[in-house]
VMD Tcl script that draws the C-alpha trace (Angstrom):
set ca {
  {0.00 0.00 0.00}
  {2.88 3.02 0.48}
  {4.35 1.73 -3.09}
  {0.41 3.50 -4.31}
  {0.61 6.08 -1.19}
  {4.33 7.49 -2.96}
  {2.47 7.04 -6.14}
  {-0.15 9.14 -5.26}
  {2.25 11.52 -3.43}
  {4.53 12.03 -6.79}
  {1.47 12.25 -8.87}
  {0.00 15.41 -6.62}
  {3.50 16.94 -6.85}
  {4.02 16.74 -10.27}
  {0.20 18.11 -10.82}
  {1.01 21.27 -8.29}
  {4.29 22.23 -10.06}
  {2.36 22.06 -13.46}
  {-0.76 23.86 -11.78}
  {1.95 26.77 -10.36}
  {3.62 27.46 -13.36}
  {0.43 27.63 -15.53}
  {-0.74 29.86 -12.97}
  {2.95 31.88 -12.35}
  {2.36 32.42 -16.18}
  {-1.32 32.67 -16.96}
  {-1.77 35.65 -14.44}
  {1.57 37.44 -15.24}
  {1.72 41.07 -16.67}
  {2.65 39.78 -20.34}
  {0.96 39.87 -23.59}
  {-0.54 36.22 -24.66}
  {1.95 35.45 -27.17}
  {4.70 35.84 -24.50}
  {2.45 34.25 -22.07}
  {1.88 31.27 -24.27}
  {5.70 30.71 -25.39}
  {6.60 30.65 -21.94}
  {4.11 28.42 -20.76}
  {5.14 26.21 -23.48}
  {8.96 26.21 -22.71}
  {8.09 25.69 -19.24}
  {5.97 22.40 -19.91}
  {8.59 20.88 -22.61}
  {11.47 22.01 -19.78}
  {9.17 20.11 -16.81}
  {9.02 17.04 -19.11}
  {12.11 16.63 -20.01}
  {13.29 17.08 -16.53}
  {10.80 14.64 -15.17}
  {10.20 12.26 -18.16}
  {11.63 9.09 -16.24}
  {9.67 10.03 -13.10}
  {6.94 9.96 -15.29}
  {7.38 7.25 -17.27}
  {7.90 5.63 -13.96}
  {4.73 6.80 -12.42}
  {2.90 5.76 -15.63}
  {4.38 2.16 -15.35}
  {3.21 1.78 -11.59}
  {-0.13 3.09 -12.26}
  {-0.84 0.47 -14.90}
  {0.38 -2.09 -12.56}
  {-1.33 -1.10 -10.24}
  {-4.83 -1.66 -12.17}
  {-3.43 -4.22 -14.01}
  {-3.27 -5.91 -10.40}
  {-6.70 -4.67 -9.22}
  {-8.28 -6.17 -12.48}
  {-6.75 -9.06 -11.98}
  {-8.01 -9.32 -8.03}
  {-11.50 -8.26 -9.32}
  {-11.90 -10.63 -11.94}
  {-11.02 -13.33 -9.34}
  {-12.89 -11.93 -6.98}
  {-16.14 -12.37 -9.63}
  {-14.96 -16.10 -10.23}
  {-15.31 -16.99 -7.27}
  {-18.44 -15.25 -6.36}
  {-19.84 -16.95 -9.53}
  {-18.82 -19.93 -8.35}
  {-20.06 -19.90 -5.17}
  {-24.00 -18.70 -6.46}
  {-23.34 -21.86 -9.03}
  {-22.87 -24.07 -6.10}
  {-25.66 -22.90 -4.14}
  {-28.39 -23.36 -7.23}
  {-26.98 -26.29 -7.65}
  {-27.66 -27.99 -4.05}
  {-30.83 -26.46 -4.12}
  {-31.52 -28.23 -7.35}
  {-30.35 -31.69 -5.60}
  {-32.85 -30.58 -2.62}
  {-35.43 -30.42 -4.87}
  {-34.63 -33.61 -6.64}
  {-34.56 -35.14 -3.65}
  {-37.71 -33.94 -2.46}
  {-39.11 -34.62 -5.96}
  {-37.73 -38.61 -5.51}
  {-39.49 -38.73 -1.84}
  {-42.82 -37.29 -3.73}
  {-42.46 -39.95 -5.85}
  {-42.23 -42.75 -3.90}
  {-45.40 -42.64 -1.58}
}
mol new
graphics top color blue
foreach p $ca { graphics top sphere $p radius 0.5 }
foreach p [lrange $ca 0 end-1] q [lrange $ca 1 end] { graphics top cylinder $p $q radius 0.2 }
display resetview
């Protein structure tokens, strides 16, 4: 669980430094073109500073739900399985009481 918690953590960080600088550079004093070249270096700098960290994050995130889906889908198999076993015993009780029926 702190391999997600760190996850999580780096995920939040990465999302306020993006969220600071778009708003450092969104509300400065600067006409739009300058405002949008900036915003742009500032994004292509971030990534390639933080690519592998990304990349990382990315990879644990899909394992992450790759793992979830897998504990689901067993989860669902057995569940299944269980509501398959249950119909049928009540389909041998009824046989059974059918049999007793049809013997008197």
């Amino acid at each position: 669980m702190s391999k997600n918690k760190s996850l999580m953590l780096g995920l939040g960080l990465i999302a306020g430094v993006v969220s600071g600088i778009v708003a450092g550079v969104l509300f400065a004093p600067q006409s739009g073109e300058e405002s949008r070249k900036k915003l742009k270096d500032a994004a292509c700098e971030l990534y390639e500073k933080h690519s592998p960290a990304i990349k990382d994050a990315k990879k644990q995130a899909l394992e992450s739900i790759d793992l979830m889906k897998y504990k689901l889908e067993r989860q669902l198999r057995k569940f299944n399985n269980m509501i398959k076993s249950k119909k049928l015993l009540k389909a041998k009780e009824l046989e059974e009481t059918d049999d007793e029926y049809n013997n008197y």
